[in-house]
C-alpha positions in Angstrom: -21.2 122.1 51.7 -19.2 124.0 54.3 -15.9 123.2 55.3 -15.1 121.7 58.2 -13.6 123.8 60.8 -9.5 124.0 61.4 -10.1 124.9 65.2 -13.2 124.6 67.5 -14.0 125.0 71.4 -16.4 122.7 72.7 -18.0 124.2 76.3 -14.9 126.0 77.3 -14.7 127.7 80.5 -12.4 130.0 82.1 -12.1 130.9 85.8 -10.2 134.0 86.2 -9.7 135.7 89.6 -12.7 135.6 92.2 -15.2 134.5 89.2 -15.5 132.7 86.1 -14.7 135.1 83.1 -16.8 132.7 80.3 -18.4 129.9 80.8 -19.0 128.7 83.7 -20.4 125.5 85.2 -24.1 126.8 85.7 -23.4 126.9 81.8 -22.6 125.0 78.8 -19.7 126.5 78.3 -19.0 128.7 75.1 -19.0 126.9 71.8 -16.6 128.2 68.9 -15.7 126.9 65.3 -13.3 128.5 63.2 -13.4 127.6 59.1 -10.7 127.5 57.0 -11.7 130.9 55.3 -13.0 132.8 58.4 -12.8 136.6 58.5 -14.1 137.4 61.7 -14.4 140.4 63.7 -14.1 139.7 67.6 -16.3 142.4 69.7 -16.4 142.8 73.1 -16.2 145.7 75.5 -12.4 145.9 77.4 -12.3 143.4 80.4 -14.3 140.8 78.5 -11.8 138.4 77.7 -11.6 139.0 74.1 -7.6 139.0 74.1 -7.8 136.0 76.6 -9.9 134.1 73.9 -7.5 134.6 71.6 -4.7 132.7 73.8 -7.1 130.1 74.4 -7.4 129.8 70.7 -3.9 129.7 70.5 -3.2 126.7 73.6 -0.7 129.1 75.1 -3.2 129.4 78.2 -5.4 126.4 79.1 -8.8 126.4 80.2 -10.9 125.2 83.3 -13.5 123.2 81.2 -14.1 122.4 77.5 -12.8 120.5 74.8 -9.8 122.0 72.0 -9.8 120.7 68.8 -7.3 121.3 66.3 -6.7 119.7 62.6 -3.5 118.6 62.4 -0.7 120.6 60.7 -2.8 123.9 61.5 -0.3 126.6 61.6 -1.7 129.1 64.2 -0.1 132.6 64.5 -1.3 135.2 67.2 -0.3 139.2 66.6 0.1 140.5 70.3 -1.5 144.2 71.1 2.0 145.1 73.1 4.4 141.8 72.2 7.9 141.1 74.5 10.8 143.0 73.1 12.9 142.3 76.2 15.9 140.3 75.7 15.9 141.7 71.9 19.0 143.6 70.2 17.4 144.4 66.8 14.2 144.1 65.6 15.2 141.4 63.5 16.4 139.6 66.7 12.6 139.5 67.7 11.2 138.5 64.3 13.6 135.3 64.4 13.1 134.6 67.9 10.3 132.1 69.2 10.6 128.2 69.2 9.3 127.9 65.5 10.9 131.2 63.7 10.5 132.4 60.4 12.8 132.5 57.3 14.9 135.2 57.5 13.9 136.2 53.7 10.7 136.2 54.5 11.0 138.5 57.5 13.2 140.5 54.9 11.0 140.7 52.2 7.7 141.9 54.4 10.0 144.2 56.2 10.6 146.0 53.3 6.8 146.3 52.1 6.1 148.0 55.5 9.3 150.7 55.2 11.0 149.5 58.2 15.0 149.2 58.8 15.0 145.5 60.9 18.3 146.2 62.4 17.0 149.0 64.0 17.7 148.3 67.9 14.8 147.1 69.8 15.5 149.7 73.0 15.0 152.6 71.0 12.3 151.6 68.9 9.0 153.5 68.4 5.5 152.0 69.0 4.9 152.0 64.9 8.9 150.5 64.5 7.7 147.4 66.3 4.3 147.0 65.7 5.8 146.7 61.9 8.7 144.3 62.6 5.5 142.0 65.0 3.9 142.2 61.5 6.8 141.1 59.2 7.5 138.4 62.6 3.4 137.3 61.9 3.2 137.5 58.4 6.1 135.7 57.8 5.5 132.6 59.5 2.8 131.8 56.9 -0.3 131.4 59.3 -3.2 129.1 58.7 -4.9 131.0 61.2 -3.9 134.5 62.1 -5.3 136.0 65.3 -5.0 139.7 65.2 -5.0 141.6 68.6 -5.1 145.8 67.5 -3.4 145.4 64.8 -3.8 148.9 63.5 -2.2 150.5 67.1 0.5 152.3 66.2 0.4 152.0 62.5 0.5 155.1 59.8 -2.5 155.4 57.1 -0.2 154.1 54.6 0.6 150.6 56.1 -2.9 149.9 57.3 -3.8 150.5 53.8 -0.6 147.9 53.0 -1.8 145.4 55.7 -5.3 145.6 54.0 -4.6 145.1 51.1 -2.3 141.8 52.0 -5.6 140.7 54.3 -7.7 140.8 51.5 -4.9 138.5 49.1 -4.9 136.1 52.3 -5.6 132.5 51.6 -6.5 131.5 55.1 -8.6 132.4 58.4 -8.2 135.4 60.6 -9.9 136.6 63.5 -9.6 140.5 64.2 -10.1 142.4 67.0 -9.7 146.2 66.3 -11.0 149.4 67.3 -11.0 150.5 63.6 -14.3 150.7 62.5 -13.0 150.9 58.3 -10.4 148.4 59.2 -13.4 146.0 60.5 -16.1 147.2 57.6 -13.5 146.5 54.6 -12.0 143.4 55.9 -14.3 141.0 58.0 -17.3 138.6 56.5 -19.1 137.5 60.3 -18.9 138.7 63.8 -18.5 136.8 67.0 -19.4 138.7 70.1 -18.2 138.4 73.5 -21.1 139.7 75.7 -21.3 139.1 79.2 -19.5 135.9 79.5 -22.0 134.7 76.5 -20.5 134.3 72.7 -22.6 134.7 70.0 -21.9 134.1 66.3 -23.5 135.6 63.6 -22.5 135.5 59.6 -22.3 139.2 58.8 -19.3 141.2 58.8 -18.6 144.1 61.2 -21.1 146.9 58.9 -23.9 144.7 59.8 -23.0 144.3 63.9 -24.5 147.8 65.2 -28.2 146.3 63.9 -27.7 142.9 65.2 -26.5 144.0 68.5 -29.7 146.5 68.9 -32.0 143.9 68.0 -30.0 141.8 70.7 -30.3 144.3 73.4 -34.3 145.1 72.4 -35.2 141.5 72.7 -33.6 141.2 75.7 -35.3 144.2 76.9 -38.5 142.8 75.9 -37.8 139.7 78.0 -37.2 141.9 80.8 -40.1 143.7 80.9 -42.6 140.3 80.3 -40.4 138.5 83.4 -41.4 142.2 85.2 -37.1 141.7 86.1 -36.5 145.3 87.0 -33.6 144.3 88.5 -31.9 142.7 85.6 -32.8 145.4 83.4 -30.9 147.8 86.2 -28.3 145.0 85.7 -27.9 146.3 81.7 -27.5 150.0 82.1 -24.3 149.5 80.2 -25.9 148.0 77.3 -28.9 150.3 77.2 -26.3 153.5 77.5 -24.8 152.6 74.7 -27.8 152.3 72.6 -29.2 155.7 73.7 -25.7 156.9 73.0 -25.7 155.6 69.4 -29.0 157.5 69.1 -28.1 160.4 70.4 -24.8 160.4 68.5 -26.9 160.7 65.1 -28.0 163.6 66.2 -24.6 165.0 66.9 -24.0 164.1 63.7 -26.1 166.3 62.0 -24.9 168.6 63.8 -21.6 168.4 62.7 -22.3 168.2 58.8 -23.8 171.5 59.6 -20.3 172.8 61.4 -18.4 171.3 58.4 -20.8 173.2 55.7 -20.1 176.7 58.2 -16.4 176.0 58.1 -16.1 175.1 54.7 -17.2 178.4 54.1 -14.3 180.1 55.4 -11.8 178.4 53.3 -10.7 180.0 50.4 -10.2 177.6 47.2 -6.1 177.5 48.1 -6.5 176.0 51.0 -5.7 178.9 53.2 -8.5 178.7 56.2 -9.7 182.4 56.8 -12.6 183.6 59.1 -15.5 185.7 57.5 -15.4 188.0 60.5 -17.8 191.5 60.8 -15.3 193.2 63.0 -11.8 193.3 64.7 -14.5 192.0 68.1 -15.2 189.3 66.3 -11.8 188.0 65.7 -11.1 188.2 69.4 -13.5 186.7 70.8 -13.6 183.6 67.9 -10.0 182.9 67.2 -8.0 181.5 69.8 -5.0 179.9 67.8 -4.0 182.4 64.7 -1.0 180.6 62.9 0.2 183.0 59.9 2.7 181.8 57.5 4.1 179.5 59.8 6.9 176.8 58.2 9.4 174.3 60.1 12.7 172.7 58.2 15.0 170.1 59.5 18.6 169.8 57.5 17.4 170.1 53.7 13.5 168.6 54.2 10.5 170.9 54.5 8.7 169.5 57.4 6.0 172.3 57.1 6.0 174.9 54.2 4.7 178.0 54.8 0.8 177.9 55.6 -1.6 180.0 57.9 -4.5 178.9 59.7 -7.1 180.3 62.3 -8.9 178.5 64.7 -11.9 179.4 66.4 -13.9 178.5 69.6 -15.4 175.1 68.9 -13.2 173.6 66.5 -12.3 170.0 65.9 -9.3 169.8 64.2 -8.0 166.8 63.0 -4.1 166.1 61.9 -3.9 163.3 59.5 -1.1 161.6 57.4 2.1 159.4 57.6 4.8 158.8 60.1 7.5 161.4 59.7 5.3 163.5 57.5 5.3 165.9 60.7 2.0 165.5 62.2 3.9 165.8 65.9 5.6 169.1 64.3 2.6 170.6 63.4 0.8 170.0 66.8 3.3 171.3 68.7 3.8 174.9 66.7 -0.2 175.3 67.1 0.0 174.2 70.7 2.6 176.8 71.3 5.7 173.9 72.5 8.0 174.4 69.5 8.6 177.7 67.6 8.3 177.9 64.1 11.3 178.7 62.0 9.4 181.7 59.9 5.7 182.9 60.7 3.9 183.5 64.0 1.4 182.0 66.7 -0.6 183.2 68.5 -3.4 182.4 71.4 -6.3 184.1 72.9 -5.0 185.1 76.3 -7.7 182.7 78.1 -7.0 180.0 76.2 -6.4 176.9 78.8 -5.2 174.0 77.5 -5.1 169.6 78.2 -3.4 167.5 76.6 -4.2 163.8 76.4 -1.8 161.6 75.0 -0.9 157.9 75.6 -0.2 158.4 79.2 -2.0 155.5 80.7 0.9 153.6 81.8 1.6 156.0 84.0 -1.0 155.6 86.6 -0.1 153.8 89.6 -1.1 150.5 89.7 -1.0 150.4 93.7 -3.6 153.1 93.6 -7.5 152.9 93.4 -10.0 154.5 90.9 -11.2 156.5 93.8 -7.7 157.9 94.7 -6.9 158.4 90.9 -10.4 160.4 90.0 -10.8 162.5 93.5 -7.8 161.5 95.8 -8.9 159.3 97.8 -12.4 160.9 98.8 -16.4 160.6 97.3 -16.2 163.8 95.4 -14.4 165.5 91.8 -15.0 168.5 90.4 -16.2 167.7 86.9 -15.2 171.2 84.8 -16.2 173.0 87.7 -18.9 171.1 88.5 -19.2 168.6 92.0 -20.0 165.5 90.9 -19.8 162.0 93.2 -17.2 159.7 92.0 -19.7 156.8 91.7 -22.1 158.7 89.3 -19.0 159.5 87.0 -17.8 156.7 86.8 -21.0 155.7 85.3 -21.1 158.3 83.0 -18.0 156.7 81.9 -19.1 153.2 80.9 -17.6 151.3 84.3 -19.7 149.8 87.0 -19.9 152.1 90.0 -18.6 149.1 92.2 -15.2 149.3 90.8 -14.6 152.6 92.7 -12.2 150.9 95.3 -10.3 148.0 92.5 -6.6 149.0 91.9 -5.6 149.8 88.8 -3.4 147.2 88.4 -6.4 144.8 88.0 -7.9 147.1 84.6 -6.8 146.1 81.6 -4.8 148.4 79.1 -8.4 149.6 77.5 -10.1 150.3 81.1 -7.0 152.0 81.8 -7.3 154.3 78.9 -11.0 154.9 79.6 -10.1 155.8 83.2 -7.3 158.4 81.9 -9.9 159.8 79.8 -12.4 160.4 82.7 -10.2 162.0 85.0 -8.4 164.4 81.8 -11.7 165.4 81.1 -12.7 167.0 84.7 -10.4 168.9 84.3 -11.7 172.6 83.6 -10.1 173.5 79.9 -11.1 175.2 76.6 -9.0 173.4 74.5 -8.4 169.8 74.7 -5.3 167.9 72.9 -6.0 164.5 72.0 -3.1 162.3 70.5 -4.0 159.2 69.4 -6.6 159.0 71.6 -8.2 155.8 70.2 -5.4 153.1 70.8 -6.6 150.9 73.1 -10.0 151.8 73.1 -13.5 149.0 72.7 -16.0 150.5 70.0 -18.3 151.5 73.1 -16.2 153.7 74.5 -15.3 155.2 71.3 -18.5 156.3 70.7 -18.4 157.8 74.3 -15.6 159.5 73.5 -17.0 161.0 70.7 -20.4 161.9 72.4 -17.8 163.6 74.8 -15.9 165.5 72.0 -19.2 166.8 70.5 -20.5 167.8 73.5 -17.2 169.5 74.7 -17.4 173.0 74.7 -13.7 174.5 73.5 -11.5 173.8 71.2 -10.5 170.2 70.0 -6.9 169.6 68.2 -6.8 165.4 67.5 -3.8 164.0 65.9 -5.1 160.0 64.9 -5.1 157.5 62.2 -8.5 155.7 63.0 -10.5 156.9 59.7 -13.9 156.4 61.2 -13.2 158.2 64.1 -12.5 161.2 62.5 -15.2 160.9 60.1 -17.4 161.0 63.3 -15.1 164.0 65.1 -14.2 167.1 63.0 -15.1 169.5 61.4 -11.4 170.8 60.0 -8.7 168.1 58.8 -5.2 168.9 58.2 -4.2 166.5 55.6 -0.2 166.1 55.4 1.2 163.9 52.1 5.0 164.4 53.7 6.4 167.0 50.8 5.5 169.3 53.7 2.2 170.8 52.2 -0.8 171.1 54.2 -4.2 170.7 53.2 -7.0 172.5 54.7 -10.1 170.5 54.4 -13.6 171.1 55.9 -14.6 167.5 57.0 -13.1 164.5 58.0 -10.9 161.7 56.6 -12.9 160.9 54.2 -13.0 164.6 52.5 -9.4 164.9 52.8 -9.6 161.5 50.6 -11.9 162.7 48.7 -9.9 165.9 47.8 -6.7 164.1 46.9 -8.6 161.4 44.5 -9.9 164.6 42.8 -6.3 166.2 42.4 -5.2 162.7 41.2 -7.6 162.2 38.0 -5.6 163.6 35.2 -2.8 161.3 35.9 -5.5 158.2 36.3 -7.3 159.2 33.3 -3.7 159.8 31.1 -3.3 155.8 33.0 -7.1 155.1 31.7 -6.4 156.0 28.1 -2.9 154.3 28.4 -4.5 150.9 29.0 -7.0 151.3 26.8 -5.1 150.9 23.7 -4.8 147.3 22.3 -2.3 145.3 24.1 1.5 145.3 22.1 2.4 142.8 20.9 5.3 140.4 22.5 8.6 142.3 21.9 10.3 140.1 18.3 13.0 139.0 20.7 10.6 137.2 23.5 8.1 136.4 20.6 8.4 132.8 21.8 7.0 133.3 25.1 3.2 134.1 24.7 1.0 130.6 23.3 -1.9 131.4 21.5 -4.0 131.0 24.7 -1.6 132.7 26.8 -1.8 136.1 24.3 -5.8 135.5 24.6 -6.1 135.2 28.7 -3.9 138.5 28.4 -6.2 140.6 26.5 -9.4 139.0 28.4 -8.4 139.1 31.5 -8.8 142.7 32.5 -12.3 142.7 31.9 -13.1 139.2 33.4 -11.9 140.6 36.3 -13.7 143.7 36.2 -16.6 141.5 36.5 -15.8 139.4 39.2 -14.9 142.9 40.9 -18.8 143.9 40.3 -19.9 140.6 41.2 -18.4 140.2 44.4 -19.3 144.0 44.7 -22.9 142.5 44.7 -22.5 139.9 46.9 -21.3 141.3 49.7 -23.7 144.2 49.8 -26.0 141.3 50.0 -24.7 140.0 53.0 -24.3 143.4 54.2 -28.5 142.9 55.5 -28.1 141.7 59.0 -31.4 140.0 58.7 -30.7 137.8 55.5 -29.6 135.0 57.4 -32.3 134.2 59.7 -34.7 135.6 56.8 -33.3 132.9 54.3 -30.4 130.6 55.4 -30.2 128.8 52.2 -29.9 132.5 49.9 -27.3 133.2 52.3 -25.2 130.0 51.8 -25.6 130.3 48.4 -24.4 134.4 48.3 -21.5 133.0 50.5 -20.5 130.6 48.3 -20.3 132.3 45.0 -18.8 135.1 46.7 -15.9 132.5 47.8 -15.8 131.7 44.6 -15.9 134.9 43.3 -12.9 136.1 45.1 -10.9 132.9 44.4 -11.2 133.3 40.6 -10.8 137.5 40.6 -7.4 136.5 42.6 -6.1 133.9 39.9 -7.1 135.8 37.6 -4.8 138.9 38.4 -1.8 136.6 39.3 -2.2 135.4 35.9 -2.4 138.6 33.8 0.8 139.7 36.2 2.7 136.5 34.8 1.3 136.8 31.2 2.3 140.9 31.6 5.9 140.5 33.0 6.4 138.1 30.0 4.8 141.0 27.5 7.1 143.6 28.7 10.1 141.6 28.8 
């Protein structure tokens, strides 16, 4: 039997400006039950109210209509996507702030999983410094419920790896909401959407939420067509964008598997990336960023040892790796802005470029979309192309009406987007995106990568969203911060790929290591392991090797977006011997941890 639920909304309703934003009166309302164990992914394109759901959730906003429940001692914590920093010395001084704040230990103890100083002063701080010290604050209060808002923003590979991992160890709910499609896909078990004012609920984690949201979209299509409601199909040329998009985005796809296997070919087996040209005519006219031996060193550390790459015309380079490991450094030798200390680089003399970086706060919020896209008149020149405001704004996922709103009315995602449209007018033939996916709903992310692929210079993307670059380029420059660079054909994934690979020997020497019988309990702690406890210690490696495969099972399982409506009861009982599944695989390991420190004294 299921739990009962820790938090639920019964017909809530929201009016928000000149409208309601959910749920309003001609309606039931918007129903929502949280479980004890929830992982759920919140989806919703920006302006939909997904962050505003979350501060219903929390009681720090109230609502126009519906019904909060809440069982009693709930301890509900809510990640903001920019929290207050104002009033703070130190980061520490935020984490301890708040009417209910944390112990400082715990802050402490958090703090130093994530690698960041807390006494670091607020001011100065960078975006990854406090999103870090908002974790520690979060994590630390010990949340029964733990709303996430972009967690990810801001964060290295390594500690969204480190925030995973502590996720997946979590005893209680959380809901998400992310733009990171792997953060989504390894974390989350159901999905609740927020569509049009409408939520809907389904019990499938985010792998499984493209397929339900296309069968959404087709049956509503379908209802269209039998109502003959031409007008409220008109009314969804959002929703029927984005699934022509997705469509045509598998196509670009193959596309770029076929780039990846033409640019792999031009790397030589040490990494160096060099162009099988015919002729000296052929280098000009393909290579429009030649770096040769090029190396940068700050005090004693190697930021960049020496390493030479060429570019050519209709390259997606990505830049991947940790903070300080000199992504920034690298970006701006190949971009031309800072001078290498040994080497040289050099541009094709057309080369023209735009760079597109987290700028968004800088538009004007007095101004309008039409005096930020083509000051103030009806018509932009789209890479030298005249194209009417309204029509690009389209092309651009926002409703053509919005043309005369004021910025200061978007939220920080439609503000993005809009930065986006009007950098991308812009004639260029090389376009410099950094972290160009904070902020961003999954919709737009695949327009931005439609926009990419279809782009016709160079790309140079510095980002840590895994999926997105999977989807983007075609050349990643992998950094581990000893100041070696690896040139890999592909994406993330490759680069991953590439370093599992170098990695084995040491794993297998590990492999072999743990294979030998356990030794015995040293003479002096001889005392300390029971018959049973010596037992569990030899057994439970491969105990929890099953429950690994079994839960392995399970949620591929529950993976098929159609199970549930196919066959409830299979799915309740997947879902429950998965729960129990992961309970027992995480006892288990806390156990052999106990029973090991014992062992090795």
């Amino acid at each position: 039997m299921a739990e009962p639920p820790i938090l639920s909304w019964e017909g809530l309703g929201l009016h928000q400006g000149e409208g309601w934003l959910f749920g309003g009166p001609e309606t039931d309302g918007l129903d929502l039950h949280i479980g004890p164990r929830d992982r759920l992914a919140l989806i919703g394109r920006n302006g939909a109210g997904k962050t505003t759901l979350l501060r219903l959730i929390t009681g720090e906003i109230e609502a126009d209509r519906g019904i909060r429940k809440v069982k009693p001692g709930t301890n509900i914590v809510l990640l903001e996507q920019e929290p207050d920093f104002a009033g703070c010395e130190t980061l520490m001084d935020f984490a301890l702030g708040g009417r209910n704040p944390p112990a400082r230990h715990e802050v402490e103890s958090i703090a130093g999983q994530l690698g960041i100083d807390m006494e670091t002063g607020a001011a100065g701080a960078s975006g990854g410094e406090k999103r870090r010290a908002a974790l520690a604050r979060a994590l630390a209060l010990d949340p029964d419920l733990l709303l996430l808002d972009e967690p990810t923003n801001h964060l290295d590979l390594s500690a969204i790896d480190w925030l995973e991992g502590w996720l997946n160890r979590y005893k209680g709910a959380f809901i998400v909401i992310s733009h990171d499609r792997t953060f989504l896909k390894r974390l989350t078990r159901a999905t609740i959407w927020l569509d049009r004012g409408n939520l809907r609920r389904k019990e499938v984690g985010f792998g499984g939420y493209e397929a339900w949201e296309e069968q959404v979209y087709a049956e509503e299509a379908r209802a269209a067509e039998k109502l003959d409601a031409k007008l409220k199909i008109e009314a969804h040329w959002l929703e029927r964008g984005v699934t022509a998009r997705r469509k045509r985005n598998m196509g670009r796809l193959e596309k770029l598997w076929q780039m990846r296997e033409q640019r792999a070919a031009m790397i030589n087996p040490a990494g160096t990336a060099k162009l099988k040209l015919g002729s000296d005519e052929d280098f000009k006219s393909k290579s429009v960023i030649v770096a040769e031996d090029i190396s940068k060193t700050y005090g004693d550390r190697a930021i960049i040892k020496p390493f030479s790459l060429r570019i050519q015309r209709g390259d997606r380079i990505g830049i991947v790796g940790a903070n300080g490991a000199g992504k920034t450094t690298l970006l701006k030798m190949l971009t031309g802005e800072l001078e290498p200390d040994t080497g040289s680089v050099t541009h094709a003399k057309t080369l023209s470029g735009v760079m597109i970086d987290q700028q968004r706060k800088l538009l004007d919020p007095q101004k309008t979309v039409r005096q930020i896209l083509a000051e103030g008149g009806d018509w932009l020149d789209v890479r030298g192309q005249r194209k009417h405001v309204q029509a690009y704004l389209k092309d651009f996922l926002f409703d053509p009406s919005v043309i005369d709103a004021k910025i200061g009315t978007f939220s920080g995602g439609e503000r993005s987007r809009l930065l986006l449209a009007r950098e991308f007018s812009r004639t260029s033939n090389l376009l410099v995106l950094d972290e160009p996916t904070n902020d961003l709903d999954l919709e737009t992310l695949d327009l931005l990568q439609e926009v990419i692929a279809d782009y016709d210079g160079t790309v140079l993307i510095v980002s840590h969203d895994r999926d997105f670059l999977d989807r983007t380029v075609t050349v990643t420059l992998g950094l581990d911060g000893s100041g070696f660079v690896d040139i890999i054909a592909g994406g993330y994934e490759d680069w991953e790929a590439k370093r599992e690979e170098r990695r084995k020997p040491a794993k297998k020497a590990a492999k072999e290591e743990l294979a030998a019988p356990p030794p015995p309990p040293p003479a002096s702690k001889s005392g300390k392991l029971s018959y049973k406890d010596q037992r569990d210690y030899e057994q439970l490696p491969a105990r929890i090797e099953e429950l690994e495969k079994l839960i392995a099972n399970g949620e591929a399982a529950l993976a098929d977006p159609d199970l549930y409506s196919r066959d409830p009861d299979k799915f309740a009982r997947i879902s429950k011997s998965l729960e129990m599944a992961r309970n027992e695989k995480d006892e288990a390991e806390l156990r052999w941890l106990e029973l090991a420190e014992l062992v090795e004294g």
